[in-house]
N, C-alpha and C positions, 0 to 999 in steps of 0.2 A: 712695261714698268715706267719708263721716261714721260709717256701719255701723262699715265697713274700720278705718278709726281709733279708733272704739268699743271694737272687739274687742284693738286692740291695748294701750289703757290696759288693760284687764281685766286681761290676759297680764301688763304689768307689773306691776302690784301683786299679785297673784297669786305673782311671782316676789321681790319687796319683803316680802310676807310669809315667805316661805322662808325669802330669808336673814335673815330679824328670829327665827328660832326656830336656825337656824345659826350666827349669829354676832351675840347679842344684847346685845352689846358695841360694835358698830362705831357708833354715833353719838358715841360716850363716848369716845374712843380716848382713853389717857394720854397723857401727855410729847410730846403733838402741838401743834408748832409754830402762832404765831400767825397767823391767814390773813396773805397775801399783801396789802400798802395798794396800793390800788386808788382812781382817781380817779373820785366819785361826779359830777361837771360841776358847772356853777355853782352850784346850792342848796346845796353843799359836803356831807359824810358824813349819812349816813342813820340813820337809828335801827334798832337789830336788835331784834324782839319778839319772834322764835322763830316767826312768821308770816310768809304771802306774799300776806296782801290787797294792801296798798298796793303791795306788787311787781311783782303780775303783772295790776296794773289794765290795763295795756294789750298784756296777751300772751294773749288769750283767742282769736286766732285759733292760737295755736302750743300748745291742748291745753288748755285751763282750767284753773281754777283748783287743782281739786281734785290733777291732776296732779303742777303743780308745788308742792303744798306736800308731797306724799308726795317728790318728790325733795328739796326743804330737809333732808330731815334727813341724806340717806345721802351725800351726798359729787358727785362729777362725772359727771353725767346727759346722752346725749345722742340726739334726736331726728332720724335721718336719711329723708329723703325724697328719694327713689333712681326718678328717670326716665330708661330706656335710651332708646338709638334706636330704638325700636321703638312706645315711648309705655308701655312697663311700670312699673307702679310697685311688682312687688313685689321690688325690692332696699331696699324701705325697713325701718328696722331701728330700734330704740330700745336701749339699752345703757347699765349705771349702774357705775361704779367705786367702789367704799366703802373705808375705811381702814380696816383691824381695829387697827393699832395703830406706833405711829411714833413716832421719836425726831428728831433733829434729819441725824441719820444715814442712819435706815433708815426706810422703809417698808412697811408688809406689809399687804396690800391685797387683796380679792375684788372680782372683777366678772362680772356679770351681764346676757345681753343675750338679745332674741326678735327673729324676725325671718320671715319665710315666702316663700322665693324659690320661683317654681316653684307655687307652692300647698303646699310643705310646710312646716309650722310647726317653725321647728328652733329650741331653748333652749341659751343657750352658758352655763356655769357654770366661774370658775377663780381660781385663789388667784396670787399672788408678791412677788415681794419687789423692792425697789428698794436700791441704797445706793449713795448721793451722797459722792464722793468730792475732797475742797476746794474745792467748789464749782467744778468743771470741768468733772467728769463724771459721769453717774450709769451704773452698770452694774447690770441686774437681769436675773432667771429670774421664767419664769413657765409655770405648767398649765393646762391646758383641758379641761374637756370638755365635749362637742358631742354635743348629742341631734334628730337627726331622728325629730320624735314621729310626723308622718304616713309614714314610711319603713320605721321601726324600723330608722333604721342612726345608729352610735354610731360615734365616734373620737375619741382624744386628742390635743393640741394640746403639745408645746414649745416654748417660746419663750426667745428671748434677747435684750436693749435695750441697746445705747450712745447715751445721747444727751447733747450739750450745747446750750449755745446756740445757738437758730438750729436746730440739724440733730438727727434723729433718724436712729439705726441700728438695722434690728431684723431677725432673724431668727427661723424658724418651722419646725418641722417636724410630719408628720400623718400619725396612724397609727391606721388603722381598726381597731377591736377588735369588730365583727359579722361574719359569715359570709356566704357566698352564700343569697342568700333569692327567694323571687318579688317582683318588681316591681312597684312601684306607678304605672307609667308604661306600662308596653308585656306587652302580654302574651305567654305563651313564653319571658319573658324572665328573668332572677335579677341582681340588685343588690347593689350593696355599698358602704364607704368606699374610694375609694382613695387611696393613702399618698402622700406628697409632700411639698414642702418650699416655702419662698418667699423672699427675700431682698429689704429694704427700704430705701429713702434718702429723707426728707421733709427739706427744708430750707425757708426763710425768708431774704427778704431783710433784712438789717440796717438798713438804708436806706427800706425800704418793707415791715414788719412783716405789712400788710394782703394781699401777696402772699407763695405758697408754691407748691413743685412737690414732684412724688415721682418716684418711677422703682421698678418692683415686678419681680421677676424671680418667677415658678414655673412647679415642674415637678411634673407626677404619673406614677406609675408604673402601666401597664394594658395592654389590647389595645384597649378600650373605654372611652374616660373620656370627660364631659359636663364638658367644663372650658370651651366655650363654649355648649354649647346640646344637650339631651339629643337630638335629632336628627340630632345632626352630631356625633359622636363620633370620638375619634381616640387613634391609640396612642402611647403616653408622650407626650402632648402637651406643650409649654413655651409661655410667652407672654410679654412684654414688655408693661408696663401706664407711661404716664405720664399725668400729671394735672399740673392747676393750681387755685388756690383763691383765691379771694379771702372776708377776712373783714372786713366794714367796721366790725362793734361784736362784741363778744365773744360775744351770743346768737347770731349767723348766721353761718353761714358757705357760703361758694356753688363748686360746684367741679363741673369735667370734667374725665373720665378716659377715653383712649384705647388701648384693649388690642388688641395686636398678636400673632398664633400664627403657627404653622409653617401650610404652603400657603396663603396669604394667606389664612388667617380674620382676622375684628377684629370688634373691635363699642365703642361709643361709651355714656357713662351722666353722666347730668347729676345733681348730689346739692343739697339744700337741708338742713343739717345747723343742728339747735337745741340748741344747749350750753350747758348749766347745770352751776354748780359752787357748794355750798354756803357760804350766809354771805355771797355776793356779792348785793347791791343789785337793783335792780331799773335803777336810775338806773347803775350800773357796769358792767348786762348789755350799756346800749348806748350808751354813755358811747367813742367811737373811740379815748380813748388809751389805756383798757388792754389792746388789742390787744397794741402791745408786751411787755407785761409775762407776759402768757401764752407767749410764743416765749423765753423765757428760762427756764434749768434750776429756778429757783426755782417760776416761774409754772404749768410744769407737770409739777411734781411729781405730782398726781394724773390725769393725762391717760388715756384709754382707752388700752389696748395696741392698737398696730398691725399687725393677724392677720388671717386671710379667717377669717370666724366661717360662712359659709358652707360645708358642709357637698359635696365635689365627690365624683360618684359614678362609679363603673365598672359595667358592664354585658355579661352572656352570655347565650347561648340555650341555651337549657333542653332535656334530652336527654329526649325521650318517652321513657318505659315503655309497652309494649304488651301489652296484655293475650293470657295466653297459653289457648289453644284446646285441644291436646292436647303429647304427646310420645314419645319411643321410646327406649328401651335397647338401647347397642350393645356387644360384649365388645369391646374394641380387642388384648388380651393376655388368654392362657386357656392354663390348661394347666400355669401356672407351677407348679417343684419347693416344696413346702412346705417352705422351708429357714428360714423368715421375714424374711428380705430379698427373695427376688424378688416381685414384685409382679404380678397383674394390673392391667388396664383395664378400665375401663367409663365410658362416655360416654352422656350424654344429650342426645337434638337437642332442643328446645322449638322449636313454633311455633304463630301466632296463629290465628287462626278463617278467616284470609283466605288461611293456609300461608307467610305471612312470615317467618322467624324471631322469636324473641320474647326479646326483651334482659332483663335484668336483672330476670329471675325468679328464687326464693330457693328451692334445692333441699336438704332433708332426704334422708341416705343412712344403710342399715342393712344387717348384716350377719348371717346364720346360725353356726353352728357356732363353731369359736374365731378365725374370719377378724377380721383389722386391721384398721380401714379408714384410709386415709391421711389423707381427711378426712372429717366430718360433715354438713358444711354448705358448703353453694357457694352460687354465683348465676353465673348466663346471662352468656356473654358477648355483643358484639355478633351474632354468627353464632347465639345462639340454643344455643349450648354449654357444658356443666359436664360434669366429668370427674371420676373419685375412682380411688382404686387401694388394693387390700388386699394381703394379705401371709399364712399360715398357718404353720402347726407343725403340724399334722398334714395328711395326704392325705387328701380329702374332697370332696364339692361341697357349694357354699357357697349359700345364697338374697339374692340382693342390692336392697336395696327401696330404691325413691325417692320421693319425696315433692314432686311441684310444682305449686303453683293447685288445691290441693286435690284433685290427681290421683293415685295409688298406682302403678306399674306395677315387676317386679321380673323378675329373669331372675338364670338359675343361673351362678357362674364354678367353674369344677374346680381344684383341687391335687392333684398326684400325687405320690409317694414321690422325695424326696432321694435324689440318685442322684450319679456321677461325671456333672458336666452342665456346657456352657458356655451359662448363660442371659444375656438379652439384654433390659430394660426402660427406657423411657422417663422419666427425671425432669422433665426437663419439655418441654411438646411445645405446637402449635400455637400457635408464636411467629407476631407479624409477620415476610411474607417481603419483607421491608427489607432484605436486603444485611449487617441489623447485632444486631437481634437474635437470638439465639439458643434452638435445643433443642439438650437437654442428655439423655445416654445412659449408661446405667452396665451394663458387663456383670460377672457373678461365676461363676468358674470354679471349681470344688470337684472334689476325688478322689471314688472309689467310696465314703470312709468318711463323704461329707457333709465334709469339712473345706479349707477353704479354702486353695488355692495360691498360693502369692505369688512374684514375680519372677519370671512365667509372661509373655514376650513375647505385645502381644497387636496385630492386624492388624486397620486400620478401612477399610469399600468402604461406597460409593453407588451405587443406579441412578436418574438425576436429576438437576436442574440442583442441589443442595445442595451446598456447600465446607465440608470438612471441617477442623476446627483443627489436628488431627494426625492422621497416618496409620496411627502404631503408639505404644506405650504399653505399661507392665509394671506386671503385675497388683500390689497392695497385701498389705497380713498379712491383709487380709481377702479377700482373693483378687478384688479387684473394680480396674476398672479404667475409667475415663470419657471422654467424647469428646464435645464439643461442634459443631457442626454449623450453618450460614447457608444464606438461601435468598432468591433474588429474584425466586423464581417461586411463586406460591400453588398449594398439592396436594398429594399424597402423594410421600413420600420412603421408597424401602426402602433399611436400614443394615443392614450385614452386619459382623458381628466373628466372627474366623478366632484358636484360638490351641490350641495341641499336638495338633493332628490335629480340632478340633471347629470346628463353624461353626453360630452362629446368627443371624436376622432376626427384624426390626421392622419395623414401617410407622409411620411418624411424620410430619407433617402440617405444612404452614406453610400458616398463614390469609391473605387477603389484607388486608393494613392498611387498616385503617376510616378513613377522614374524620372529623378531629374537630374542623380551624378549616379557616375561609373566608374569605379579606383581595382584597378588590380595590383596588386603583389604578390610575389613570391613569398609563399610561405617554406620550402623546401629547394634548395637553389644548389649550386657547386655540386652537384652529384656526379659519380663516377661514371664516364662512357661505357658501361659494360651490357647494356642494352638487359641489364634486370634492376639497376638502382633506379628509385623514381625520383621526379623532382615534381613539385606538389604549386600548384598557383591558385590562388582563389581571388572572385571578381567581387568585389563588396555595391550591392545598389540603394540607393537612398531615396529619400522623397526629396522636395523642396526645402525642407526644413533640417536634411544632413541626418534625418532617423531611418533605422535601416530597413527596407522592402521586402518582406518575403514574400514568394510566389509567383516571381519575374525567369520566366526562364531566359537562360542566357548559354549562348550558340559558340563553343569555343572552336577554334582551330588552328593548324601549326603554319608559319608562312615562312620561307628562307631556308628548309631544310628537305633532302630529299630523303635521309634517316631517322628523322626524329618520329615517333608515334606515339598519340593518344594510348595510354591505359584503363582509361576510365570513360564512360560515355560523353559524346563531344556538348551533347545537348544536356542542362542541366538546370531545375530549379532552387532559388533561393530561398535556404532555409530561416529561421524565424528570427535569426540575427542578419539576414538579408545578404546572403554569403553562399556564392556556388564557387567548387571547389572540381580541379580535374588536375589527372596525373598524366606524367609521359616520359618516353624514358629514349635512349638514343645508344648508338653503337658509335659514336664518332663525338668527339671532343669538341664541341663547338660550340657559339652561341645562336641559339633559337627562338625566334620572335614567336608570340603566343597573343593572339587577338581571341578579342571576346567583344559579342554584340547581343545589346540588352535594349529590347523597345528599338529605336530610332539614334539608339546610344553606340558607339563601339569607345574600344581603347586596348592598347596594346601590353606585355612586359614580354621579357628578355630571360630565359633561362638557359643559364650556363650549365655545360657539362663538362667538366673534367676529366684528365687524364689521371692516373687511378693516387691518391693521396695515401694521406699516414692513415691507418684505419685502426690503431686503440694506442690509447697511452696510458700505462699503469704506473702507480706511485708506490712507493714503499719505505720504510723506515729502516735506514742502516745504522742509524746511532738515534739510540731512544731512551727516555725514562730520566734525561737530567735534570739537574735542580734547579729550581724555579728561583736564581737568583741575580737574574738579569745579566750573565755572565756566561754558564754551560750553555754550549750547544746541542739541539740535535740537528739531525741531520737527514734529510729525504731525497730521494733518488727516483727521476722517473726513465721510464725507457718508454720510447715511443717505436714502433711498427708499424709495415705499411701492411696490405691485404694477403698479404704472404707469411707474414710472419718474420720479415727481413727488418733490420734496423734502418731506421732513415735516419742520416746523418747531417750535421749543419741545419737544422730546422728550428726555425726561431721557437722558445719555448717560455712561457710568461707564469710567474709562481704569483701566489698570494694566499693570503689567510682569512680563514671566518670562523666564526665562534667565538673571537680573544677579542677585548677592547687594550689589551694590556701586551699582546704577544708581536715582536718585529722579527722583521726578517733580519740577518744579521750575514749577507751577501749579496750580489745583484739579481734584483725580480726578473730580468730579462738576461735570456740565457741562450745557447744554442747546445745543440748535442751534437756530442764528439761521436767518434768512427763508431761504436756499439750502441749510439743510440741513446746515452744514456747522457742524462744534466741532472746536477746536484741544487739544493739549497740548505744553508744554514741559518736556523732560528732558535732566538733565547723568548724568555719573558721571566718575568720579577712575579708573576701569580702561579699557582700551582693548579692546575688545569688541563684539559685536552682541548687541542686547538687540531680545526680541520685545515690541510695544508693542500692545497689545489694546485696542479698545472695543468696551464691549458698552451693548445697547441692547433692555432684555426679555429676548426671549430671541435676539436676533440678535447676533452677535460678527464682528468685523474686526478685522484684524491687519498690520504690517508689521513691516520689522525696520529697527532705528536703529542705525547704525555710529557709534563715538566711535575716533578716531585716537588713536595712541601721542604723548603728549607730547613733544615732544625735548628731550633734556637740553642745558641754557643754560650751564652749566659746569662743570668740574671740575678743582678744588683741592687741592693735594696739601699735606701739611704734614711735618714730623718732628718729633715729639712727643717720643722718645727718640733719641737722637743722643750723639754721640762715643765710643762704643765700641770697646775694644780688639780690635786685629784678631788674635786669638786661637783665630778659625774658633769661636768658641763665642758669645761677648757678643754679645748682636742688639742692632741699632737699629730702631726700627720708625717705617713711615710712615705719615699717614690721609690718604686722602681723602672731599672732601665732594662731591656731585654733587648739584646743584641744575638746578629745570626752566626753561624762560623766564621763570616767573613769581619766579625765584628762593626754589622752594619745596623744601625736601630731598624727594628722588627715591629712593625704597625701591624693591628688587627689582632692581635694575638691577644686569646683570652688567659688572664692571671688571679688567681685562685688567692685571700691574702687569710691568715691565721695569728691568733694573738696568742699570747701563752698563759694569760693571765685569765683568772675566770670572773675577773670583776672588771677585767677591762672590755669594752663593747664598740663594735665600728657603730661611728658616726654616716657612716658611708658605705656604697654597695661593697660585699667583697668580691663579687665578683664583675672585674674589670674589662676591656677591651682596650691595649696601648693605642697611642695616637701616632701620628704623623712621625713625632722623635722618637718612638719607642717606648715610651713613657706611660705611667700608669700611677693612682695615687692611692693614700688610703686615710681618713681620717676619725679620729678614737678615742673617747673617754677611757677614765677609771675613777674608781672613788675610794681608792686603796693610794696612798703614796710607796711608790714602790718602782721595779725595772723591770720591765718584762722584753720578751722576742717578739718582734714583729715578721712573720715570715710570707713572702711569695713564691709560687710556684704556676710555673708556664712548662708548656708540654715533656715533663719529667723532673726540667731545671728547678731549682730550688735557689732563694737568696733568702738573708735574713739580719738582723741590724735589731737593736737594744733602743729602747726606750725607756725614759724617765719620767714619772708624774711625781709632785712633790707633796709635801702637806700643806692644808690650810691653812694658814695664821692668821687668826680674827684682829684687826685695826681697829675698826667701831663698834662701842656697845651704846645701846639709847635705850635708855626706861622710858616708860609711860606707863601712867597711871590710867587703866581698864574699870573699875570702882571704888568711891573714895565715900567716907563722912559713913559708915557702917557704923551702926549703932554699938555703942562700950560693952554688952552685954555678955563677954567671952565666949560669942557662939557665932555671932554675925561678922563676915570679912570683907576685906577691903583687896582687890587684887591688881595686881602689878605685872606688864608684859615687858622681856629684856629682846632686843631685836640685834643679834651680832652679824658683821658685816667685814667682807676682807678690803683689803687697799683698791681697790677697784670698785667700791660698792654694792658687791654682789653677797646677796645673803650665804652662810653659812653655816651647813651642815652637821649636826652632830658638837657640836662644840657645848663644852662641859662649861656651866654657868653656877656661880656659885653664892647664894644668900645669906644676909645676914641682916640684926636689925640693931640699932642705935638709936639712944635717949630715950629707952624706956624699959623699966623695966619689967615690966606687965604684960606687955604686947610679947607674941609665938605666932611663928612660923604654922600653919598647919599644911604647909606643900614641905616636900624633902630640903634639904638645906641644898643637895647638888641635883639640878636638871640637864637636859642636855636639848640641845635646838632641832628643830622638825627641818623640813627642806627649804622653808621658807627663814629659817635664822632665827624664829621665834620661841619662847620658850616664857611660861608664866611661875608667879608665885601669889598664895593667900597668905594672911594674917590675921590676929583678930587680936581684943585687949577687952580687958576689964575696968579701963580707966579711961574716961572722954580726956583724948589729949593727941597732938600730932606726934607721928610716928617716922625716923626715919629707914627707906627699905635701901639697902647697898647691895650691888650685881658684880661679880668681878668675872672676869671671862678671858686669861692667855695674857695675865697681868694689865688688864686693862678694868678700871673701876670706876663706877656711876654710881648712883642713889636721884633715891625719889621719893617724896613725903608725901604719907597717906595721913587723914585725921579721923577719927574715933569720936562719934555726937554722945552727949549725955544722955541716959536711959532715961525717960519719961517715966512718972507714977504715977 
């Protein structure tokens, strides 16, 4: 251990002198604020000599002497000593923060840390800035980078700090900048950073300085990440971390953290952290009251940033290259017109010494004569396959050389003379036959003179399970036309394209998709050791592209147990969601590793068996049927048992509800049961409903359903809000009522029924209602009767009612106008007269009794009634007529109101 701690002073000073040639400034910062006053205990303030003899006279077990006078100069130093549950100590880390330079405002600061989790020695280096804002708040940015020197993996670090008093806020994110590399853990295997992010809350009690928690949230992004333990890998893993601390004097600080993952991983780390912050005392390091003064924004202005400086990595397996043995040239297209688009084929199989196929061999292609060749240079697919394709302008045969593992072999392809031709060539071929990838086909059709036909319908056939994109298609200016084509079955396909009397084929290939990932899970886990419960794993395989493989079989078997056995066959193929699936069951409580190997693939999971759990939890209803008025309870009860039919007792037991968007719990969801087994929950709700009420228990769940009764409404109120209205058939009076429950609470939703008593009064408005939010509901209501009548509402039985008044009209305005005038004297022909009465608001009126008469003549009659009465519009006419050419006056009285208007009478012609 003494070695171990040796090596690690070295590393830091090693790393003290870097930044002393980097930033050979930072002991000196300018316009840097005066330390913090800090209480040195009875002897009262200490003398500063630019030394740490007399300081560290009694701190030689936390590093010597030597140590801590190389941090005196640079600023906030700290020594962690990091033991997991496991008894590891290499989470221990040392880390130094230096000012480069700071105002009373800002500060801009480097830090520096080493640390070797793992056995790898990883160096963190980063700059940022802080700016404290009236003493409230500080907000800063900060960079990182992070070197795993035994790894060779690199990545950078953002960061971002809110902190004040008492609490710190910070946020993180990480982004690996090295490639996939071999492994320095596991062999076959490739490594790397992977990217993620973390979010942070550290606070302090005000009350008790010496006490502090945090709460740490991350997540990384992978198939493979070692975010608890390079062993146990898992994809995009997240984890919830809390801790506690206690610091009794400013040099120690003591603290546990417990981190929580997705599938109950955790793991547990006890830290003993030595904090030194330049300028301060020896007698201040451990002096208990300036605890406080460090949890204040002032105090720790130079604070390390709060980052995982630990470096988390991702992890794949490594795709053998196989060495290749020989190979063979095949023409796949021959024959083609030298027009210099159509193209031959040529294919080459590689394979290894043993006749395997052989992957990811690098093939050189060359050609004779004036032949194209499509491409140069290839490499081996999985199958062992490279393909090239050429092209000519003149008629010839061609020599075509390859070149692979230092092997030559070449074979002849022909061009013959441009002709009227419909040729047929492959652009691209041996796709995976996934259903989704695609080859692709291009035919060009030309006249006798070589020149290409365009708008040439053209006709596409298979024989094969292949589906084609389209069936026909018109040729281009270049006389070419394409067709793309799917397959779910691996083999050859012939395509045939048909177009003005010609037909040509191809044979074109779908390979069967390769295995390129292998994830197993447990789908079936924690089962009971009874050697008849099963527990169920299934391996999922994929192609390149993460879509799943059927028809891989995959080789399972048990490793780490001498009890556990297969129930189901070990050997098994993947069905069409690309999913093989096996059972096994054990007589012994243990954990059992479960490998599965698929192609060239393996990978392992872990299935636990247990010793024998709670095996049913029923629920029940002991207080049921109460009123849904946000107030009654009911009440549910479940009892849990284990395989016997015995109660288990103290078992955590967790309630909730579905069905209700309106229904709470009205006790605690988290519960345990007492000696019979049995935990309660009470729930209300304000709707009238059945709500399913759920306890679960692990993984056991029970259920009942809780009924809340309809409130009944306690009364209803009617009122008239607007009232005395002319009965005019137009002016409303309108009523409300309120409906309240027994609780005398207003009652929303509640439909109200509303009735007049009057047979001439009529709603303006629906009668039938639904209250609002207050209880509330309206009605609004002619009559054209002046008169009182009841306004009544009724809600489910309840009945209110309330008196209304509509008044009479009283006419304000009469206006004559004269309709026809100047009717000849001949006591037969009239002159007519309209009276238009009107109430104090300008609105015509009704039925109003008008009343004629005539003046200055005495010869002139009436031949309308002397009393008419007004239409709906207020209107109401009168005729006259005379035997003597001379004006006439016509008078209208109407509710003692009187007009007149003169009509004139022409002299009769002879």
């Amino acid at each position: 251990m003494k070695n171990k701690y040796n090596r690690v002073v070295v590393v830091l000073q090693v790393i003290l002198q870097l930044s002393t040639s980097l930033f050979p400034f930072a002991a000196f910062a300018h316009n840097s604020d005066p330390p913090l006053t800090v209480s040195t205990g009875p002897g009262g303030p200490q003398k500063q000599d630019g030394t740490l003899e007399q300081a560290l006279s009694g701190a030689e077990s936390y590093g010597g002497q030597s140590l801590e006078r190389w941090l005196n100069q640079w600023g906030t130093a700290q020594v962690s000593l990091n033991v997991d549950n496991e008894g590891d100590w290499d989470g221990s880390a040392i880390d130094l923060l230096t000012p480069l330079w700071q105002t009373p405002k800002t500060l801009f600061f480097a830090e520096a840390g080493f640390r070797a989790p793992d056995g790898r020695n990883t160096g963190n280096m980063g700059l940022g800035i802080r700016r404290f804002l009236d003493s409230q708040w500080m907000i800063g940015t900060n960079i990182f980078f992070d070197d795993d020197f035994s790894g060779n993996n690199r990545r950078v670090g953002i960061g971002l700090e809110a902190w004040r008093d008492y609490l710190k806020l910070s946020a993180n994110s990480y982004f690996g900048t090295t490639g996939w590399h071999r492994s320095a853990d596991f062999d076959h295997y490739q490594e790397k950073s992977a990217d993620g992010f973390d979010l942070r809350a550290e606070g302090y009690l005000p009350a008790c300085p010496q006490l502090g928690g945090k709460i740490i949230y991350e997540h990384y992004i992978g198939n493979d990440v070692a975010l608890f333990d390079k062993n146990d890998r898992q994809r995009y893993p997240s984890a919830v971390t809390l801790g506690i601390s206690y610091t009794p004097v400013p040099l120690i600080s003591l603290g546990a953290d417990y981190r929580r993952g997705e599938s109950a991983r955790d793991d547990a780390a006890f830290t003993l952290d030595l904090h030194y912050e330049a300028g301060m005392s020896w007698a201040a390091l451990i002096n208990p009251d300036n605890v406080a003064a460090q949890r204040t924004l002032t105090g720790s202005r130079t604070a390390l940033v709060a980052r995982n400086n630990e470096i988390i990595l991702q992890y794949r397996q490594e795709h053998e290259t196989r060495a290749m043995g020989s190979f063979t040239l095949q023409r796949l297209t021959d024959n083609s017109p030298a027009d210099g688009v159509t193209s031959n084929r040529i294919t080459l199989h590689a394979s290894t010494p043993d006749g395997a196929p052989a992957p990811n061999i690098p093939v050189q292609w060359r050609a004779s004569g004036h032949a194209a060749l499509g491409t140069a240079n290839g490499v081996t697919d999985a199958r062992g396959v490279a393909e090239t394709t050429l092209t000519d302008t003149l008629a010839e045969p061609v020599t075509v050389e390859a070149t692979a593992g230092g092997i030559t072999h070449s074979v002849v392809s022909h061009f013959g003379e441009s002709q009227a031709a419909l040729t047929l060539a492959m652009e691209k071929d041996n796709s995976p036959a996934d259903g989704v990838s695609q080859n692709r086909a291009r035919a060009r059709l030309t006249s006798s003179d070589g020149k290409p036909r365009a708008g040439v319908k053209v006709s596409w056939s298979t024989s094969g399970s292949a589906t084609l994109t389209n069936l026909t298609s018109v040729t281009d200016e270049t006389g070419s036309a394409t067709v793309a084509l799917t397959s779910q079955t691996p083999g050859a396909v012939t395509l045939r394209v048909s177009a003005d009397g010609k037909t040509a084929t191809t044979t074109t290939t779908f390979s069967a998709p390769q295995p390129a990932g292998l994830s197993l899970s447990m789908v079936k886990d924690q089962v009971v050791a009874d050697n008849q419960s099963r527990a169920l794993a299934q391996a999922r395989v994929t192609d390149g592209q993460g879509r799943p493989l059927p028809g891989v079989t995959v080789q399972w078997r048990i490793d780490g147990s001498n009890t556990a056995q297969l129930t189901s066959p070990a050997s098994v193929v993947t069905s069409s969601d690309g999913i093989a699936r096996v059972s096994l069951k054990d007589r012994v409580a243990e954990a059992v590793t479960l490998s599965a190997t698929a192609r060239d693939m393996h990978g392992s999971v872990v299935a636990t068996f247990v010793a024998a759990p709670p095996a049913a939890l029923t629920v029940s209803m002991t207080l049921n049927h109460q009123l849904a008025d946000n107030l009654a309870i009911n009440r549910a009860q479940a009892t849990l048992t284990d395989t016997t039919g015995q109660p288990v007792a103290n078992a955590a037991l967790h309630w909730r509800l579905e069905g209700s968007a309106t229904a709470s719990l009205a006790s605690p969801a988290d519960v345990t049961t007492d000696a019979s087994g049995h935990a309660t929950v009470n729930l209300k709700d304000p709707v009238a409903e059945s709500v399913t009420v759920i306890a679960s228990a692990g993984r056991l769940e029970g259920q009942a359903t809780a009924s809340f009764s309809t409130v009944p409404v306690g009364g209803v109120t009617v009122t008239i809000p607007t009232n005395n209205a002319p009965a005019d058939g137009g002016s409303v009076n309108e009523a409300q009522v309120v409906v309240k429950d027994i609780h005398a609470r207003p009652m929303s939703g509640i439909s109200v029924s509303w009735t007049l008593s009057s047979a001439t009064a009529h709603a303006a408005s629906p009668v039938t209602v639904t209250t609002d939010a207050q209880g509330q509901a309206r009605l609004t209501f002619t009559d054209t009767v002046p008169e009182t009548l009841s306004v009544t509402a009724r809600a489910q039985g309840k009945s209110g009612s309330a008196d209304a008044r509509f008044t009479a009209v009283v006419a304000k305005n009469l206006v004559l106008s004269v309709l026809s005038d100047n009717a000849p004297a001949d006591n037969a022909s009239v002159n007519r007269v309209k009276a238009l009465v009107t109430d104090g608001s300008g609105k015509p009126v009704n039925g109003a009794s008008v009343a004629w008469s005539i003046s200055g003549s005495g010869t002139a009659k009436l031949t309308t009634p002397a009393w008419t009465t007004t239409d709906a519009q207020g209107v109401t006419t009168a005729e006259l007529k005379d035997s003597v050419a001379q004006p006439v006056s016509v008078i209208a009285s109407a509710d003692g109101i009187t007009n007149r208007a003169t009509v004139n009478f022409a002299a009769v012609s002879r």
